[in-house]
C-alpha positions in Angstrom: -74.7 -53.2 -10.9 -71.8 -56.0 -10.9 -69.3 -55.9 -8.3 -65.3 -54.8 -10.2 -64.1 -57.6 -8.5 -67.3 -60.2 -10.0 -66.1 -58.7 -13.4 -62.2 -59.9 -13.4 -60.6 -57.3 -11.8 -58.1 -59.5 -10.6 -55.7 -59.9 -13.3 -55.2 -55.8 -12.9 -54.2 -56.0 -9.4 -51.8 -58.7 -9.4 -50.0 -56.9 -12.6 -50.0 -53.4 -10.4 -48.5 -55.8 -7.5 -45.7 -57.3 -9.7 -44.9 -54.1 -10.6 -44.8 -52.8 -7.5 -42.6 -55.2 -6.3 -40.2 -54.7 -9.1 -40.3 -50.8 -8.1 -39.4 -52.2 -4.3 -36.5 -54.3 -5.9 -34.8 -51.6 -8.0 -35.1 -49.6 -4.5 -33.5 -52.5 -2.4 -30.9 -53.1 -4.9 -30.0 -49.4 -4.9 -29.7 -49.2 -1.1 -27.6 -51.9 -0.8 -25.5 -50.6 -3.4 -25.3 -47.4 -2.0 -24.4 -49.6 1.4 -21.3 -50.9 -0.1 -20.1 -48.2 -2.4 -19.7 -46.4 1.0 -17.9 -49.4 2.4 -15.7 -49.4 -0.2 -15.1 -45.8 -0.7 -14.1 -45.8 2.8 -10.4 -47.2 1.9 -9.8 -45.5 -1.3 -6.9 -46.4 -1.9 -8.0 -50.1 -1.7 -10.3 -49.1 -4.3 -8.0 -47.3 -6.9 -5.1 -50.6 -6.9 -7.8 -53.0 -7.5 -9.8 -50.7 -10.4 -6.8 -50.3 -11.4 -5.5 -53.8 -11.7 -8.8 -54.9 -12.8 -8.3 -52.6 -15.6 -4.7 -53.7 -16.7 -5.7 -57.7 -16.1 -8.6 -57.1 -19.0 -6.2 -55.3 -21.0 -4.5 -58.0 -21.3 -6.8 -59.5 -23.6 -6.7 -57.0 -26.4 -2.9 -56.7 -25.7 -3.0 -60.7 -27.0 -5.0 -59.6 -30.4 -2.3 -57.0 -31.4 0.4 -59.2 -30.7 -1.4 -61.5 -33.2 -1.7 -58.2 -35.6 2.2 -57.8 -35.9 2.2 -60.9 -37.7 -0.7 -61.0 -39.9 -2.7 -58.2 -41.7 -5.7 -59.8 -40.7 -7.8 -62.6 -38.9 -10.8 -64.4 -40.3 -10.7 -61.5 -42.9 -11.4 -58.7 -40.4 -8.7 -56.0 -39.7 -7.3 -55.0 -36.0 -10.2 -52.3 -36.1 -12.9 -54.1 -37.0 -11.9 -56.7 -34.5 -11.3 -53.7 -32.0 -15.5 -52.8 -32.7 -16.5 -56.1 -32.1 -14.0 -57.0 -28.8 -15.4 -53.4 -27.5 -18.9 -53.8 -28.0 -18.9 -57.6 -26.5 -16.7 -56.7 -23.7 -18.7 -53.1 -22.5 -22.2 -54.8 -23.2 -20.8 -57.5 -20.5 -18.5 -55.1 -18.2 -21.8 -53.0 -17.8 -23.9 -56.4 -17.1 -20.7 -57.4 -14.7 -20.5 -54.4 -12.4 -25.1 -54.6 -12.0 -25.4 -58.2 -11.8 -21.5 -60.0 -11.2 -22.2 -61.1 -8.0 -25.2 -64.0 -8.9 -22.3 -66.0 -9.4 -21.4 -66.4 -5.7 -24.9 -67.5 -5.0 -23.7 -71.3 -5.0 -21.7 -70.3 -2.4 -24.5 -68.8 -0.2 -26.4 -71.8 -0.9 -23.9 -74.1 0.5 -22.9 -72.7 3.1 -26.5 -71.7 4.2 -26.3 -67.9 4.1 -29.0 -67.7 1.3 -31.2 -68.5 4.1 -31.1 -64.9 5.5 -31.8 -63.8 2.5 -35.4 -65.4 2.6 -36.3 -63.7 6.0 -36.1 -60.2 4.2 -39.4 -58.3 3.3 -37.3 -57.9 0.1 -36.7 -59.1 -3.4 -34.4 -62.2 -2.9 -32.9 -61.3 -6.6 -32.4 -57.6 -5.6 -30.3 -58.8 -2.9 -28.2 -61.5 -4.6 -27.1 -58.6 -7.4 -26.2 -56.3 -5.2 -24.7 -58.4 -2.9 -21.0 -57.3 -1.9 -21.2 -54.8 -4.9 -18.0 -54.9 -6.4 -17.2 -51.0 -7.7 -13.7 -52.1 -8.8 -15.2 -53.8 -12.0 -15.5 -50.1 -13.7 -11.8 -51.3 -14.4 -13.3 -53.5 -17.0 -16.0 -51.7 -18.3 -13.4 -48.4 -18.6 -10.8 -50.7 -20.6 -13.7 -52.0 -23.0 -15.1 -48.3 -23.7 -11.8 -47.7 -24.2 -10.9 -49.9 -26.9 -14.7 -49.5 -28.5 -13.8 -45.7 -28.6 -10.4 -46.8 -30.6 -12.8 -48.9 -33.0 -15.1 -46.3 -34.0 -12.3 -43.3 -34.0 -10.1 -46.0 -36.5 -13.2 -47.3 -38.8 -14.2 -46.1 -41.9 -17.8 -46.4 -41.2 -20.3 -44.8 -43.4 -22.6 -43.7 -40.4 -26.4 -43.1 -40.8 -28.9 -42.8 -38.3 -29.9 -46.0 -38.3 -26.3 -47.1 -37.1 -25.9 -44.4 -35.1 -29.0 -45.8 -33.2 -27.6 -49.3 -33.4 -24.3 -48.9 -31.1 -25.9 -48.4 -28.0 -29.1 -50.4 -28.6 -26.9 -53.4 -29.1 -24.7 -52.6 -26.1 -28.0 -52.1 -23.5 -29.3 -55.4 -25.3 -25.9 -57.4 -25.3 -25.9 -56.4 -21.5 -29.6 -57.4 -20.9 -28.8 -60.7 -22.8 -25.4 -61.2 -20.2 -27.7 -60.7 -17.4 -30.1 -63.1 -18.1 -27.5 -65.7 -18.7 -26.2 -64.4 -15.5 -29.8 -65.2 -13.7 -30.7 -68.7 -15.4 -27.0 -69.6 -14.2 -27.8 -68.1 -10.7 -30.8 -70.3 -10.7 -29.2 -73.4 -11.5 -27.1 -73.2 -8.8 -29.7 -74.2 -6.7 -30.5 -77.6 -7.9 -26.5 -77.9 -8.1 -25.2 -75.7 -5.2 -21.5 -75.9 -7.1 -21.8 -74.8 -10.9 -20.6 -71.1 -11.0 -18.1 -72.7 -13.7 -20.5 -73.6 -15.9 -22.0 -70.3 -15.1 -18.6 -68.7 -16.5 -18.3 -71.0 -19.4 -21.0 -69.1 -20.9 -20.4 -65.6 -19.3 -17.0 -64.9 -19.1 -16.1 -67.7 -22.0 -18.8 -66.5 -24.2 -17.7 -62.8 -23.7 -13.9 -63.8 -24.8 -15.7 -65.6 -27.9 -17.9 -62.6 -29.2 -14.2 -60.8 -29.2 -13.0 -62.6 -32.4 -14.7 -62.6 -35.9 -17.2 -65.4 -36.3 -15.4 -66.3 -39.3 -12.5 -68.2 -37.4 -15.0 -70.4 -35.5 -16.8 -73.6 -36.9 -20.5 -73.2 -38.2 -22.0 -75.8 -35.5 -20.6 -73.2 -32.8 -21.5 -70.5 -34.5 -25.1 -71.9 -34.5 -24.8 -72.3 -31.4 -24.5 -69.3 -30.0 -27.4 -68.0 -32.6 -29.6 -70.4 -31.6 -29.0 -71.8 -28.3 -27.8 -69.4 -26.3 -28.5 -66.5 -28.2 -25.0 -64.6 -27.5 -24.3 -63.7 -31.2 -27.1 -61.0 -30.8 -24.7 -59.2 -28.5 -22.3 -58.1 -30.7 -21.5 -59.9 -33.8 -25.3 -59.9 -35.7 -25.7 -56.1 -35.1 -21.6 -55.4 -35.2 -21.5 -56.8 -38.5 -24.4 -55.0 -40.1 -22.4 -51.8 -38.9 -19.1 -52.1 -40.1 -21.5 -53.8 -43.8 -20.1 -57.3 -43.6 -21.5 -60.9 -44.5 -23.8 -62.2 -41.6 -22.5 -65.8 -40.6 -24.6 -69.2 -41.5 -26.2 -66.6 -44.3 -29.0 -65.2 -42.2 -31.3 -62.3 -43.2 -30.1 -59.2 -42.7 -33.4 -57.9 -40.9 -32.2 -60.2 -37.8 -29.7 -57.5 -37.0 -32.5 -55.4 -35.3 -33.2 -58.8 -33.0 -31.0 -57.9 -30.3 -33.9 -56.2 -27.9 -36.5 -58.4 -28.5 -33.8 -61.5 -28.3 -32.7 -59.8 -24.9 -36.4 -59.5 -23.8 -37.5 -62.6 -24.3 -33.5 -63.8 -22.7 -35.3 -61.8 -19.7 -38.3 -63.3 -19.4 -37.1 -66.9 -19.7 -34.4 -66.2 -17.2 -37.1 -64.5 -14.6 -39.0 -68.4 -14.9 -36.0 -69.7 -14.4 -35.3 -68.0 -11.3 -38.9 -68.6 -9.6 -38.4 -72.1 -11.1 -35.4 -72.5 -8.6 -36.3 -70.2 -6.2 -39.3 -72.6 -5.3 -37.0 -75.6 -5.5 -34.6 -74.2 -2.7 -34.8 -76.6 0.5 -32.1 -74.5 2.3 -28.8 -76.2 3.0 -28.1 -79.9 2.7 -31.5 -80.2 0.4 
């Protein structure tokens, strides 16, 4: 009889050993967590000011859109609430993405001053250990003041629910966070061919997450395009927002591309995990 391994049984092994290395990096990432929730727990008053200012500095931004709502009825042709659904959905999707994976930013930081290194000597998922680096508990601030306003969206709207948009909300919040991430990780990854690019990181974290807060109606078609096409950050909130509240997709797209947002976020995920082995392999330590 053949030998398994003279019939292919490679192909087996090696998926059963990536997946057990992305078991041993959900574990890492959770003990370091777990490391610095107790470091930060430790000074708990520490902890409430900043959650707390972190909270009332993101406010901020919805505060601006109903200061623009006591002077018009409405902007682009969507009311406060609708505006409200779309703001909380965008902003929780990427508050939740935030507090997991907010700390890939500093990683061009680590690579130029040469602490990335240390990383590299650990029997352990570098990526697990630039997420959870320095976990950052205070951004529940951010992702309290977006549930927040979300909860004011759906409480205010008129929505005639069924079950398929009851199954929408959070399937487009879980995807709009995977699809955060993965911009998250491709920037992360970039960093190490440029070592000093967490702006450009932000331009399309933090900026896109400000621009998925306003109706795509105020925004030109190329940009809206854009952000379809490109960098797919429309399937976060306003594709799937829109077929919710019944409006008019932008660039007059199908309405079947609503129910993108998972498979948009997964393959967001699997281009952003090349990425990262892309310029993980590049990496010649400091001063490359």
């Amino acid at each position: 009889m053949e030998p398994v391994a003279a019939r292919g049984a490679e192909p087996p092994g090696i998926e059963f050993a990536d997946r057990s290395r992305m078991v041993e990096g959900v574990r890492a990432y959770g003990l370091i967590v777990a490391m610095w929730l107790r470091s930060t727990l430790a000074y708990r008053a520490s902890f409430v000011m900043t959650t707390v200012g972190n909270f009332l500095m993101t406010g901020f931004d919805f505060v601006a859109i109903m200061l623009m709502f006591s002077h018009v009825d409405a902007l682009g042709g969507f009311t406060l609430a609708e505006i409200a659904l779309l703001y909380g959905v965008a902003a929780t999707a990427f508050g939740l993405c935030d507090l997991l994976l907010g700390s890939v930013d500093r990683l061009g930081q680590r690579v130029r001053d040469g602490t990335f290194d240390t990383l590299l000597v650990r029997p352990v998922p570098v990526l697990a250990q630039v997420a959870a680096d320095r976990f950052a508990l205070r951004r529940l601030g951010r992702l309290t003041q977006a549930l927040l306003v979300l909860g004011y969206a759906l409480v205010t709207l008129d929505i005639a629910w069924t079950p398929l948009k009851v199954v929408m909300l959070p399937v487009m919040v879980l995807s709009g966070a995977a699809i955060f991430g993965a911009v998250f990780v491709v920037g992360g990854a970039f960093q190490f061919f440029t070592q000093d690019a967490s702006e450009v990181q932000n331009a399309f974290t933090y900026g896109g997450t400000t621009l998925l807060q306003y109706p795509p109606s105020v925004f030109a078609r190329e940009l809206v395009r854009g952000v379809t096409f490109v960098v797919p950050l429309a399937f976060v909130s306003w594709l799937p927002a829109l077929y919710v509240l019944g409006r008019d997709y932008p660039l007059d797209l199908p309405e079947w591309v609503a129910f993108l947002s998972p498979v948009v976020a997964g393959c967001c995920g699997v281009l952003a995990g090349l990425a990262w082995r892309v310029g993980l392999r590049s990496y010649r330590s400091t001063g490359s």
